[in-house]
C-alpha positions as MATLAB code, in Angstrom:
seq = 'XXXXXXXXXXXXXXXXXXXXXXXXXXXXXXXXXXXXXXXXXXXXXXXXXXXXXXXXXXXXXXXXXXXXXXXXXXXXXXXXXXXXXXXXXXXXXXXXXXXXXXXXXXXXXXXXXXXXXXXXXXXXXXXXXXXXXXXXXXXXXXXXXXXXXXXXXXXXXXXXXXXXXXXXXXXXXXXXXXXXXXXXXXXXXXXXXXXXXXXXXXXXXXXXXXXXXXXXXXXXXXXXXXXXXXXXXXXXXXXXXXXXXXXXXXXXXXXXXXXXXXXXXXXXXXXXXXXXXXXXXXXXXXXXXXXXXXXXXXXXXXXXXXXXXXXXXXXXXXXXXXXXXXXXXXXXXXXXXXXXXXXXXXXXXXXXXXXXX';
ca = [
     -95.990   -8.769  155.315;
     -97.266   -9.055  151.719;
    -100.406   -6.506  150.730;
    -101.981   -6.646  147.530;
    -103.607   -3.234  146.418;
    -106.274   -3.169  143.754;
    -108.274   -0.942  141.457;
    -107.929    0.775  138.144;
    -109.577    2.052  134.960;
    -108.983    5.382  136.147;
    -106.445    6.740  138.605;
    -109.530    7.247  140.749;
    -109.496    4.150  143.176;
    -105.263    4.278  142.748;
    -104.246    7.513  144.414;
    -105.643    6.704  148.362;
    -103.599    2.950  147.356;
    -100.555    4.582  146.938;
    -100.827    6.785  149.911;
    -101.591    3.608  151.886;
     -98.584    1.979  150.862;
     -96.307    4.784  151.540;
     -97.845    5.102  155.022;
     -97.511    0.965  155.695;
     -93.914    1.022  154.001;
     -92.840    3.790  156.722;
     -94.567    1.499  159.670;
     -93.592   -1.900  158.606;
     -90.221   -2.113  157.268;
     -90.817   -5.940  155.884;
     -94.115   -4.432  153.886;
     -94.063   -6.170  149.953;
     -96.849   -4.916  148.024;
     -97.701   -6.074  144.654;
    -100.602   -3.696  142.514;
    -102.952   -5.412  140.432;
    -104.770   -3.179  137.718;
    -106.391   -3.284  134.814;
    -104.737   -3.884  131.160;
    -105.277   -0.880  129.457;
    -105.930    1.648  132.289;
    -103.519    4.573  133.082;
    -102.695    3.355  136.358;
     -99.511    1.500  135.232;
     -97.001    4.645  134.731;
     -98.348    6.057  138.304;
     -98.050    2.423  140.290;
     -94.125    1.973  138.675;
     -92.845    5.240  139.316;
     -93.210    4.943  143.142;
     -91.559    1.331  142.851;
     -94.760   -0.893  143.400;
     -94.581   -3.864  141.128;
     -97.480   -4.440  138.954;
     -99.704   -6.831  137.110;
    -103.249   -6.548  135.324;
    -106.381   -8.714  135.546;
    -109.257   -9.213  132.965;
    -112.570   -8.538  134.665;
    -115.864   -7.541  132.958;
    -117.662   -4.009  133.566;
    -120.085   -3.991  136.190;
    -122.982   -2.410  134.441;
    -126.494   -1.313  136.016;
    -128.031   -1.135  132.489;
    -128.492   -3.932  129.440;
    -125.594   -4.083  127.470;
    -124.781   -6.791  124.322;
    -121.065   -6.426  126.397;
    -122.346   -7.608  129.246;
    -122.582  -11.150  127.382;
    -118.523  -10.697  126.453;
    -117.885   -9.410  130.386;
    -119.869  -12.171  132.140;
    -116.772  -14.435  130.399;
    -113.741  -11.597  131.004;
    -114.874  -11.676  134.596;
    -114.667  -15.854  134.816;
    -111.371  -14.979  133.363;
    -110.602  -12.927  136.094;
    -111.268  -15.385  138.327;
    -108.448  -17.978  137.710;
    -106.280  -15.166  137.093;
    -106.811  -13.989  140.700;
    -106.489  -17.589  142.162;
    -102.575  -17.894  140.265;
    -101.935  -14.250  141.572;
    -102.810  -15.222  144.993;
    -101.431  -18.407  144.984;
     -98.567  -17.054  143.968;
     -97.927  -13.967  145.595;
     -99.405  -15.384  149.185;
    -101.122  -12.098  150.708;
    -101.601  -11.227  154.325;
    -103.957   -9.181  152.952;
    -106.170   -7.266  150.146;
    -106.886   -3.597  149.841;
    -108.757   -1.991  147.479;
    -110.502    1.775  147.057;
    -113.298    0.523  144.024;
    -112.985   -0.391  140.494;
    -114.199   -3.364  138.867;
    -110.854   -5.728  138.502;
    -111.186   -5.892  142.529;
    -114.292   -7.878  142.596;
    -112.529  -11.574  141.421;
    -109.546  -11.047  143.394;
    -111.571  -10.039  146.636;
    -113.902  -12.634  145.675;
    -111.027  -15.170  145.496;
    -109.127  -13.589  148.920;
    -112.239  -14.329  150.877;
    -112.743  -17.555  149.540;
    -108.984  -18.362  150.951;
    -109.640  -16.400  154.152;
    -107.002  -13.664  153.589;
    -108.971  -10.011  154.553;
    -109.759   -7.761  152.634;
    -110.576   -4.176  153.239;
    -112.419   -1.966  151.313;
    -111.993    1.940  151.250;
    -115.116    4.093  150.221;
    -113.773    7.680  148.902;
    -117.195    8.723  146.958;
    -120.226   10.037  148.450;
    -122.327    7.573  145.953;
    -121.085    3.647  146.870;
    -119.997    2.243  143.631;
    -121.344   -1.318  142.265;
    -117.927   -3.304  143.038;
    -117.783   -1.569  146.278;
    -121.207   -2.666  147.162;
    -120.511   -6.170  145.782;
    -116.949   -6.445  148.092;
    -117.999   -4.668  151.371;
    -119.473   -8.156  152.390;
    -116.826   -9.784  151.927;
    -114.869   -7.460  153.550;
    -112.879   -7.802  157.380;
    -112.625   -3.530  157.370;
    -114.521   -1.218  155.401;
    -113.165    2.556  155.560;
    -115.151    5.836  154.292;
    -114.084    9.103  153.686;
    -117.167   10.584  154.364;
    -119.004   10.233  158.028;
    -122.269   10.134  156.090;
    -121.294    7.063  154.769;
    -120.671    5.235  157.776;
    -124.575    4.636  158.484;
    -124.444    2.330  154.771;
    -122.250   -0.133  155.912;
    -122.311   -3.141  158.372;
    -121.788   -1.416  162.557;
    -119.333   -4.043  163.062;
    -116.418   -3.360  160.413;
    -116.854    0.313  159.068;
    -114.746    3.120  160.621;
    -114.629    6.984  159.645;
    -111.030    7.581  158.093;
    -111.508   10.063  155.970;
    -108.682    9.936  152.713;
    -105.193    9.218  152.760;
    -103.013   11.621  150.698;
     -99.725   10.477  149.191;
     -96.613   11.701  150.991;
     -94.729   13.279  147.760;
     -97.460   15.560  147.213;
     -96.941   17.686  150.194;
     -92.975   17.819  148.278;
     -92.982   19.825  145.441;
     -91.554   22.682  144.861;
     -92.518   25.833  142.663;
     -89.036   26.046  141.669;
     -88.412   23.046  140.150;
     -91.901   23.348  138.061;
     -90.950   26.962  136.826;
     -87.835   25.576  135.542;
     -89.317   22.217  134.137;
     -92.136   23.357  132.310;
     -90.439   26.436  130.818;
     -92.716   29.104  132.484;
     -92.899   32.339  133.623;
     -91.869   33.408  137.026;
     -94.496   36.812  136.861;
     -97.316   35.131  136.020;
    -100.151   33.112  137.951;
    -100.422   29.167  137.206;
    -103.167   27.514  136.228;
    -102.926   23.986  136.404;
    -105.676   21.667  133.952;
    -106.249   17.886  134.343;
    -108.635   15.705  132.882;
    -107.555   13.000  135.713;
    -105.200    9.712  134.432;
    -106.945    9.419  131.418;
    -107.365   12.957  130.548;
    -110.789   14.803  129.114;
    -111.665   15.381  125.468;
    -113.970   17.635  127.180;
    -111.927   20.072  129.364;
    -109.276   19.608  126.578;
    -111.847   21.899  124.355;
    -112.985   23.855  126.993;
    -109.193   25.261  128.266;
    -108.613   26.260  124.280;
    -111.736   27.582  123.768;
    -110.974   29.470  126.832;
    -107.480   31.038  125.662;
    -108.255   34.028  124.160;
    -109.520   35.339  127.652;
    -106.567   34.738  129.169;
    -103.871   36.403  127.376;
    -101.956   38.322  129.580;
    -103.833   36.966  132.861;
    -102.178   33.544  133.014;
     -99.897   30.604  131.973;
    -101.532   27.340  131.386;
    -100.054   23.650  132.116;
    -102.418   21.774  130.742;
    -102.185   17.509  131.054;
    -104.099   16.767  128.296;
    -104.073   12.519  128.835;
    -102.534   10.649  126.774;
    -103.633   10.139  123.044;
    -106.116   13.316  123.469;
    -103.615   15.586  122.574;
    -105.396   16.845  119.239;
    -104.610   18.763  116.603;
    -106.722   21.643  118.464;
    -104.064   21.164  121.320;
    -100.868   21.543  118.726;
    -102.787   24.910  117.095;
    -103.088   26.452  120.436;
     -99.639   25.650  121.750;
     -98.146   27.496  118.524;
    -100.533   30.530  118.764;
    -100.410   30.910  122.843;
     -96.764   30.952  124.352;
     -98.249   31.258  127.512;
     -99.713   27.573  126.679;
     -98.046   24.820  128.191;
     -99.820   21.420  127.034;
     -98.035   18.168  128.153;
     -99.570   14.592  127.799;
     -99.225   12.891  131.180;
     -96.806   14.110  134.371;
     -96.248   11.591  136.718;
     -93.168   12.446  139.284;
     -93.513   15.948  138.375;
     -96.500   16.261  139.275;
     -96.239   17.242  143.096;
     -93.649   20.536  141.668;
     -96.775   21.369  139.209;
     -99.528   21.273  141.996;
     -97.216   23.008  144.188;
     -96.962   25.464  141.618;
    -100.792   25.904  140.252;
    -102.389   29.309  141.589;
    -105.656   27.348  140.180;
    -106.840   24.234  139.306;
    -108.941   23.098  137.270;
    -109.648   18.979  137.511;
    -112.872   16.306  137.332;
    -114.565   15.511  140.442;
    -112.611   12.294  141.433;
    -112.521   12.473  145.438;
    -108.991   11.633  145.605;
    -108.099   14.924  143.436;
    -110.547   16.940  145.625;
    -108.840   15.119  148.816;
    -105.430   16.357  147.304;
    -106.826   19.633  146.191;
    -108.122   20.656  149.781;
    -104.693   19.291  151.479;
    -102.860   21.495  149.224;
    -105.279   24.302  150.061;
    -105.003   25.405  146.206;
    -108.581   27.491  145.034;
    -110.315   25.007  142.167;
    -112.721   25.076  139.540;
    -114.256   21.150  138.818;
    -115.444   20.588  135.492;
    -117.135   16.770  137.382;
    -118.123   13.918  134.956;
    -121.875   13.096  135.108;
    -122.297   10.914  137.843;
    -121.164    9.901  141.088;
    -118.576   13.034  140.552;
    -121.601   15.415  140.336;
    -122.212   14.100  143.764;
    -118.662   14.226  145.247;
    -118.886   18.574  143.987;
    -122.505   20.043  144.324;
    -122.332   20.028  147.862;
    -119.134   21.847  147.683;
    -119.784   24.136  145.514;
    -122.816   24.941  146.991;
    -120.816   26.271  150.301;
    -118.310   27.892  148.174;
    -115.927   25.891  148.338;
    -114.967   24.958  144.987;
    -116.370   26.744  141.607;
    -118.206   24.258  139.041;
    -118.944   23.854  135.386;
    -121.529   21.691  133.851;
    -119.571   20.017  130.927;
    -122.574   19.980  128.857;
    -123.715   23.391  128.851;
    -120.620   25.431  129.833;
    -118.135   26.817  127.214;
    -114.542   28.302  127.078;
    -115.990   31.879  127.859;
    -117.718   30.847  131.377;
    -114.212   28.939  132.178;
    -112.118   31.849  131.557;
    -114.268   33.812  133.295;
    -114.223   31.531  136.500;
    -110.071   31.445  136.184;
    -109.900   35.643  136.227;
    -112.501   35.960  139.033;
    -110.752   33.729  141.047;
    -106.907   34.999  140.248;
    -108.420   38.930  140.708;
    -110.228   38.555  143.822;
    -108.048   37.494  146.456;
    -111.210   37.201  149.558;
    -112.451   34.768  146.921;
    -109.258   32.706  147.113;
    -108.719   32.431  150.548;
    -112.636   31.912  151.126;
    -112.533   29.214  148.856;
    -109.579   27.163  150.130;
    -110.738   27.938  154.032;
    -114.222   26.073  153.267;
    -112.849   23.291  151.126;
    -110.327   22.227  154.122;
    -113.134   22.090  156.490;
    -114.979   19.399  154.527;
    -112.266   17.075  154.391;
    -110.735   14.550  156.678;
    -107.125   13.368  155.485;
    -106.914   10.342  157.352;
    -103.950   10.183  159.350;
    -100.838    7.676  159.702;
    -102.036    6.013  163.161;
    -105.057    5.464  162.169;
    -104.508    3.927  158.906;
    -101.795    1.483  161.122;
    -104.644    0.469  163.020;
    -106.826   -1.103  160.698;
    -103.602   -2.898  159.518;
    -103.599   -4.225  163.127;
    -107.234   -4.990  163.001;
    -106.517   -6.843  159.836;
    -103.886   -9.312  161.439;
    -106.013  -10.200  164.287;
];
């Protein structure tokens, strides 16, 4: 059985892929998949290091707003077209999968058009533009959410919930302690900007050193390229400041390690956050993420920061609150669990079974 999975730009819509593979490759020994992305996104490091082979696709943005680049994307996303006809002529699918992102549209487009399904898996609590543009083209469309299941055709949406990737659930404190360099006495707390990293949360985490001396040790993905000269000061003045650019295998030993994280408002991290049961404080991008955390943080569940109005102070002051008040921990992780659904090996087998009908 061949599978293409596709998405990209961010390791958003790549995550719930990979755990879908790894649940297929464990059901159907014969599974092939092949991962098409975008050309410049970070999804390529992630995709190769858990052996899925890999190729991009040109496709324009899909904009809701006039743009001169929306001339220059109506022409990337012909592009993308004939690309997707030689990778599926090539390649010969059973089938598509895809969790959102932009480069999915032309090869979904193309899958339909050579009657190969395609299904469609809805992680956000807002439905993205390419989602909404492949969910009628779509055999299955899964949702993480049960509130999205009413904006979808009755016929081929089912409530999931989100897949998390088996090697998460491996890591080991250990191993992370002894990687990274840190220290065994203190608390971890773990800082992401997601696949691309965050100028943003880059500034806030420094600004928010001072406040932590003593408290904490920080390892701090900063994304690649957006390491900074800020970044390099820090990391000479703050030995307890552990900045690294991107973490790809290690990364299940540093979640399994992190007392706290702090991340952006991507569902998949959330999903992985609240399977972990690790205490977090979401710094969301304006947006659909917004969406994904109010709700949660309005039952407690998660602590928030507005990235335009919040500064290192109100950060470091989130991160000793939570590492001082164990009730607030444990009531944080205990309410975050009960909002999501991880989506479970059976049932992910049985929309592959739906899909070969």
């Amino acid at each position: 059985m061949k599978i293409i999975l596709s998405g990209g730009g961010t390791l958003g819509p790549v995550t719930p892929l990979i755990a879908f593979s790894q649940i297929i490759a464990e059901h159907q020994k014969d599974a092939e998949f092949l991962f098409v992305g975008t050309h410049n996104g970070p999804e390529l490091d992630l995709v190769e290091s858990v052996g899925i082979k890999f190729e991009s696709i040109s496709a324009g943005k899909l904009r809701r707003y006039f743009s001169i680049l929306n001339i220059a994307d109506i022409f990337r996303s012909i592009a993308g077209l004939f690309q997707a006809v030689k990778i599926i002529w090539r390649f010969k699918p059973d089938m598509c999968i895809t969790a959102g992102g932009y480069n999915s549209v032309p090869l979904h487009i193309i899958a339909w058009f050579f009657g190969i399904p395609c299904w469609v898996h809805q992680q956000d609590v807002k439905i993205g533009l390419a989602n909404r543009i492949m969910a009628p083209l779509a055999k299955v469309v899964t949702v993480a959410l049960e509130a999205n299941v009413l904006k979808f055709p009755k016929k081929k949406v089912i409530h999931l919930g989100n897949p998390v990737r088996k090697g998460i659930y491996d890591g080991n404190r250990d191993m992370a302690l002894q990687a990274f360099g840190l220290d065994k006495q203190l608390p971890l707390v773990l800082v992401t900007g997601g696949g691309t990293g965050s100028a943003k949360i880059n500034e806030l985490i420094v600004q928010a050193l001072p406040h932590l001396q003593g408290v904490c040790q920080i390892l701090h993905l900063t994304g690649k390229g957006k390491w900074g000269k800020f970044v390099d000061n820090a990391q000479k003045v703050f030995p307890f400041y552990h900045p690294v650019e991107f973490l790809s295998g290690d990364m299940k030993h540093a979640l399994a390690a992190a007392d706290v994280i702090v991340a952006r408002g991507g569902f998949g991290t959330l999903t992985e956050i609240a399977a972990l049961q690790k205490p977090s404080i979401i710094v969301p991008l304006p947006g659909h993420q917004v969406s994904n955390v109010v709700n949660l943080y309005e039952q407690g569940a998660v602590e928030m920061l507005d990235q335009e109005l919040s500064d290192g102070n109100q950060l470091g002051g989130k991160i000793r609150e939570i590492l001082t008040i164990p009730e607030k921990r444990m009531g944080m992780t205990q309410r975050l669990v009960k909002h999501f659904r991880i989506a479970q090996d059976e049932e992910v087998m049985q929309v592959v079974q739906r899909l070969q009908k």
